[in-house]
KOLRO-681204 format. One record per atom (N, C-alpha, C): z, x, y. Coordinates in steps of 0.05 Angstrom, whole numbers, padded with zeros to 5 digits, always signed. Each point is the difference from the previous one (the first is absolute). Example, Ala and Ser with C-alpha at 12.3 -4.5 7.8 and 13.67 -1.06 7.14 Angstrom:
2
+00156+00264-00114;+00000-00018+00024;+00000+00018+00024;-00014-00007+00021;+00001+00016+00024;+00014-00015+00022;
This chain:
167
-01063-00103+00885;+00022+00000+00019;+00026+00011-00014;+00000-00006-00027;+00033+00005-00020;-00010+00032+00000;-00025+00008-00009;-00007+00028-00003;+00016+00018+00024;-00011-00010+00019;+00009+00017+00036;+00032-00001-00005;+00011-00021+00004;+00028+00000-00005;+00011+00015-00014;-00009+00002-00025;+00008+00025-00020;-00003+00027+00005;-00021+00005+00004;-00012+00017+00017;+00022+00020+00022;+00000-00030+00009;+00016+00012+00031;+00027+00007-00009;+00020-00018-00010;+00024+00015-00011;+00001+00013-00017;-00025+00008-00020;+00008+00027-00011;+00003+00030+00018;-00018-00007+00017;-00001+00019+00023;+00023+00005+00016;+00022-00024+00005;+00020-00005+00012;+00018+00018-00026;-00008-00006-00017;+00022+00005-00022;-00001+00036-00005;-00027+00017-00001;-00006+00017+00008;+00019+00020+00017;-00012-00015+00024;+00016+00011+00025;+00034+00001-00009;+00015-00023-00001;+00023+00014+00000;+00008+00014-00019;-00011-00004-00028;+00004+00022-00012;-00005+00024+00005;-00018+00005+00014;-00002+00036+00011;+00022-00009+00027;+00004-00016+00009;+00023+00008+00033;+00030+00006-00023;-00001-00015-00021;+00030+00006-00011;+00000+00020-00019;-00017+00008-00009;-00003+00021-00012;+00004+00035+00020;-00010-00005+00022;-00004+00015+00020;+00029+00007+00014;+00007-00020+00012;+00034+00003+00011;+00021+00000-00027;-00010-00003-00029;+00023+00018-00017;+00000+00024-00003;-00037+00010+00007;+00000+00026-00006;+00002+00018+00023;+00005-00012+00019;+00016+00015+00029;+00017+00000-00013;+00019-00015+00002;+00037+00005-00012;-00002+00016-00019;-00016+00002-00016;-00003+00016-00023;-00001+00034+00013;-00026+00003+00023;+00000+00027+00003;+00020+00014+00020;+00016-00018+00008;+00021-00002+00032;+00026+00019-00029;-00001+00003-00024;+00019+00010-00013;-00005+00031-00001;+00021+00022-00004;-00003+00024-00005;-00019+00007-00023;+00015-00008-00023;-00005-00004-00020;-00008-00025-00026;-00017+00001-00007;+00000-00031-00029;-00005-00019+00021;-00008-00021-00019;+00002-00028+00011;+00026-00010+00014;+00013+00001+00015;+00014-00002+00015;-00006-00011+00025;+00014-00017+00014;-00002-00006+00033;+00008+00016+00027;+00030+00012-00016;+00012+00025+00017;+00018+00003-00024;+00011+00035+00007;+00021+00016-00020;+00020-00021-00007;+00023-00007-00016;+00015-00004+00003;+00022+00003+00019;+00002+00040-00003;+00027+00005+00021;-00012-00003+00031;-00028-00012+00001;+00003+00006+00030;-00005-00030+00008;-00007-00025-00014;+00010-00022+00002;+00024-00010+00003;+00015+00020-00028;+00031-00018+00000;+00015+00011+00025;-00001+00024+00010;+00010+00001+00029;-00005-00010+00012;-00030-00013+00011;-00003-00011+00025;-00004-00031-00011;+00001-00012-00019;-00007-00034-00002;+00022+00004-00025;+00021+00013-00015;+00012-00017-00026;-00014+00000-00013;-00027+00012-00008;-00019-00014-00022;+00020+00008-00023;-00012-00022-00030;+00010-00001-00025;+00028-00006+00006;+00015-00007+00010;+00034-00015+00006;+00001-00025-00005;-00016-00009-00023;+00003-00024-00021;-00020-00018+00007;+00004-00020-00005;-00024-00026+00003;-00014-00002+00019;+00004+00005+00026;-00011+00000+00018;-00007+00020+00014;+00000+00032-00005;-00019+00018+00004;-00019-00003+00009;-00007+00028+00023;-00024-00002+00009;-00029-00003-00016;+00001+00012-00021;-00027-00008-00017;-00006-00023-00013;+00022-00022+00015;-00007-00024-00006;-00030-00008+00006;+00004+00009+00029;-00026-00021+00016;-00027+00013-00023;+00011+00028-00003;-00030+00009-00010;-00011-00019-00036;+00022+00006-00007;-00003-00014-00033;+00002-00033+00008;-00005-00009+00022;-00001-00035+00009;-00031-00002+00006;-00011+00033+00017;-00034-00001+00009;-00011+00010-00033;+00009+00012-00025;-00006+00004-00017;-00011-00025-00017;+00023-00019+00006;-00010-00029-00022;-00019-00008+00016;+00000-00014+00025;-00025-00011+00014;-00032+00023+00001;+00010+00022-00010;-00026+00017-00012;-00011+00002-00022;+00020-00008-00019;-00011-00004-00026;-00008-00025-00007;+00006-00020+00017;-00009-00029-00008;-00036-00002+00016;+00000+00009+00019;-00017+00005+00018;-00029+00015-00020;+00010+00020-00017;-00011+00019-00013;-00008-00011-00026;+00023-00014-00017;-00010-00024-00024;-00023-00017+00009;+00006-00011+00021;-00024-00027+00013;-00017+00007-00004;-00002+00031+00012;-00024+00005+00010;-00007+00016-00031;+00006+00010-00010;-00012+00007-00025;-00008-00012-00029;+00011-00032+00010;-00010-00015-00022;-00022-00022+00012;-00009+00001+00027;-00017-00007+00015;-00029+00016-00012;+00007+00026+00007;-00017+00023+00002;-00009+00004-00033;+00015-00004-00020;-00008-00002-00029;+00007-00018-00015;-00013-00027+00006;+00006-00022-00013;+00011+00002-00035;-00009+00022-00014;+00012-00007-00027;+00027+00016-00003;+00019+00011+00017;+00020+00004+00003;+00016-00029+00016;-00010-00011+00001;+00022-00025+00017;+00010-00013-00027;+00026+00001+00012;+00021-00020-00016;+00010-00024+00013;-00006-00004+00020;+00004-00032+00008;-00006-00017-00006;+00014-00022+00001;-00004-00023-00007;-00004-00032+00023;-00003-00025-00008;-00010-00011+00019;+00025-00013+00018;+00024+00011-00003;+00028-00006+00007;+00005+00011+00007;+00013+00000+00023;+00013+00017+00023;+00028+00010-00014;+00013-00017-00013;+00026+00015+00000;-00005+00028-00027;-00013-00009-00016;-00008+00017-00024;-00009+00014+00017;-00026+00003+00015;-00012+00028+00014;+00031+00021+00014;+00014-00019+00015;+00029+00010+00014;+00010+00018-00021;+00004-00011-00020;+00011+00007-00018;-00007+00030-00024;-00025-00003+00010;-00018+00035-00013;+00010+00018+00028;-00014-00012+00015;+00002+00018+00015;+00030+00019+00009;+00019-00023+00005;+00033+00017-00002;+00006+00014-00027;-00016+00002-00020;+00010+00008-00026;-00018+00022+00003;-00024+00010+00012;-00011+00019+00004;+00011+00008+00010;+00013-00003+00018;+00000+00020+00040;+00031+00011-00007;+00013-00020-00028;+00032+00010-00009;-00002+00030-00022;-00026-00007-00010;-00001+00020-00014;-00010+00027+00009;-00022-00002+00016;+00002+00022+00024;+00023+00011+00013;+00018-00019+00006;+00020+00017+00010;+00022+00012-00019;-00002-00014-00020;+00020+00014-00019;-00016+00026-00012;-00018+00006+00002;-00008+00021-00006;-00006+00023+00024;+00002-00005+00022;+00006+00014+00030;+00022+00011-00003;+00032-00017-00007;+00026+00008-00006;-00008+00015-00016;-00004+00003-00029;-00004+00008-00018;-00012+00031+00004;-00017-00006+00013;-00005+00032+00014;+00018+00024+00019;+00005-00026+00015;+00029+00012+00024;+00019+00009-00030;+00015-00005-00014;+00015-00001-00019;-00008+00035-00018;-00025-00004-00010;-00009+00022-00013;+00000+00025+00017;-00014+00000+00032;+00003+00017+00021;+00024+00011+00002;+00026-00017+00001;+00034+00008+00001;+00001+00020-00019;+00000-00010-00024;-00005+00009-00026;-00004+00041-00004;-00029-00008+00012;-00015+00026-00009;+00013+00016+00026;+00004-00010+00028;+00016+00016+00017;+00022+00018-00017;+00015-00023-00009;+00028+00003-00015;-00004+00026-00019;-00014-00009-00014;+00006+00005-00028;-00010+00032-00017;-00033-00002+00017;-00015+00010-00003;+00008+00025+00029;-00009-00007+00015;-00001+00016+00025;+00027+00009+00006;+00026-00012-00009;+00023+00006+00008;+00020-00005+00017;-00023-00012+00029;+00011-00005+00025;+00020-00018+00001;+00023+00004+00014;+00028-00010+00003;-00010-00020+00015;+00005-00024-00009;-00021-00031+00025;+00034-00009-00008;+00024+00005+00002;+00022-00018+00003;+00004-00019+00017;-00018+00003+00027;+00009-00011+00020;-00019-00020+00004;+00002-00024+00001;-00017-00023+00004;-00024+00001+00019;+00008+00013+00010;-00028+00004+00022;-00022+00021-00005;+00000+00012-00019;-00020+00011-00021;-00006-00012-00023;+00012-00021-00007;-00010-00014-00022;-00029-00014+00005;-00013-00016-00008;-00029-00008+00003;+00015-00039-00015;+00026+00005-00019;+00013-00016-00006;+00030-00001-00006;+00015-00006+00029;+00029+00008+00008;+00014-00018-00016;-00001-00024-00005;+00012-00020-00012;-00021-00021-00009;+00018-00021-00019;-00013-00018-00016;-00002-00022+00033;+00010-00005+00001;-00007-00017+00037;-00017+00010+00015;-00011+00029+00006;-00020+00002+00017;-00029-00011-00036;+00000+00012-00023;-00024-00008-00012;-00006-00033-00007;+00018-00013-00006;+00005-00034+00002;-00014-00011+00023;+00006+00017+00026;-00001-00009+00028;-00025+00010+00004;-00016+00016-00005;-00034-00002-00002;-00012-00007-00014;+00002-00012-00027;-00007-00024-00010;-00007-00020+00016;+00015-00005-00007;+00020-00026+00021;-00022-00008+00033;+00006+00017+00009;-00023+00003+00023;-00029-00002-00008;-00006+00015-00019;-00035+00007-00011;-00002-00027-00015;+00012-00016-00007;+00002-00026-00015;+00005-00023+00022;+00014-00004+00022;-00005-00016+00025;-00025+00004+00018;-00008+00022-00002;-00025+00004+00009;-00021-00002-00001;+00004-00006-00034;-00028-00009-00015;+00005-00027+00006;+00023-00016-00001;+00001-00022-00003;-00008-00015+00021;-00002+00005+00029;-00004-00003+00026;-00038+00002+00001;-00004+00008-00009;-00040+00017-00002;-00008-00020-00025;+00009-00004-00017;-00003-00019-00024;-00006-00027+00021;+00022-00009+00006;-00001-00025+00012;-00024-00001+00026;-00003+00012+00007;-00020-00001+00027;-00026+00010-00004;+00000+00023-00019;-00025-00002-00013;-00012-00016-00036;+00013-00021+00004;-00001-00017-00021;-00032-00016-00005;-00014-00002+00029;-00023-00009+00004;-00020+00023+00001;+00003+00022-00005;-00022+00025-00018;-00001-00004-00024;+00023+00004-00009;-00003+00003-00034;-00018-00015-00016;-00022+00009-00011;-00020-00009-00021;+00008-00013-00021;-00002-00022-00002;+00009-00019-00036;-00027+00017-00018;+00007+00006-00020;-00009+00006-00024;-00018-00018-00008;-00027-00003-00005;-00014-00020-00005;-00003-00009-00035;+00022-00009-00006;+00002-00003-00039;+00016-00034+00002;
């Protein structure tokens, strides 16, 4: 009976990993160019996107963390000798936001290098915030920030997936 149960929410666990994996990679192909959701300049005209903390690419870097927590579960489910959990909820809480933080600091980190090689390399005049990929220190804080409440929300509710480590 514990088998089926298992069974069954890995299957559950499955599924949304391909449904959230799937509607990022819409947003993903809905862009001109790159991993993107939409251009900048044709966001920041019609929604403000990147105009500090609360930018439109909030919601997306908020469906980012509840994708990467979603995607940990399920990949330390799926290869038991990669799991780092433990038999405590707050310690498991606690990998998991330190994962999904470091993912995103390395997302920025990319947006950052992208500016960069625009800049630097390529030449292109991006003065104007709405060509940047990163306009200010408040729009990159502020997708953190989101991709880290997001995880934190998916942490908590999918707290009853996560596999304890059997040691």
């Amino acid at each position: 009976m514990k088998q089926q149960a298992t069974a069954s929410s890995d299957r559950l666990l499955g599924t949304a990993a391909i449904f959230v994996i799937a509607i990022f990679l819409l947003g993903w192909a809905l862009g001109i160019r790159g991993p993107i959701l939409i251009d900048n300049y044709k966001c920041y005209a019609l929604l403000g996107c990147n105009m500090g903390f609360f930018g439109y690419d909030a919601a997306l870097h908020f469906w980012s963390g509840i994708m990467d927590v979603v995607l940990i579960i399920w990949l330390t489910r799926k290869f038991p000798s990669f799991n780092l959990f433990h038999r405590r909820f707050w310690k498991n809480f606690l990998i998991i936001i330190s994962l999904v933080a470091f993912i995103s600091v390395a997302w920025e980190f990319g947006e950052l290098c992208h500016d960069q090689y625009r800049m630097k390399v390529l030449h292109i005049n991006l003065t104007t915030p709405d060509h940047l990929d990163q306009p200010t220190n408040d729009d990159t804080v502020g997708d953190m920030t989101f991709a880290i409440v997001g995880a934190a929300m998916a942490a908590g509710a999918l707290k009853s997936l996560i596999r304890k480590k059997d040691n």
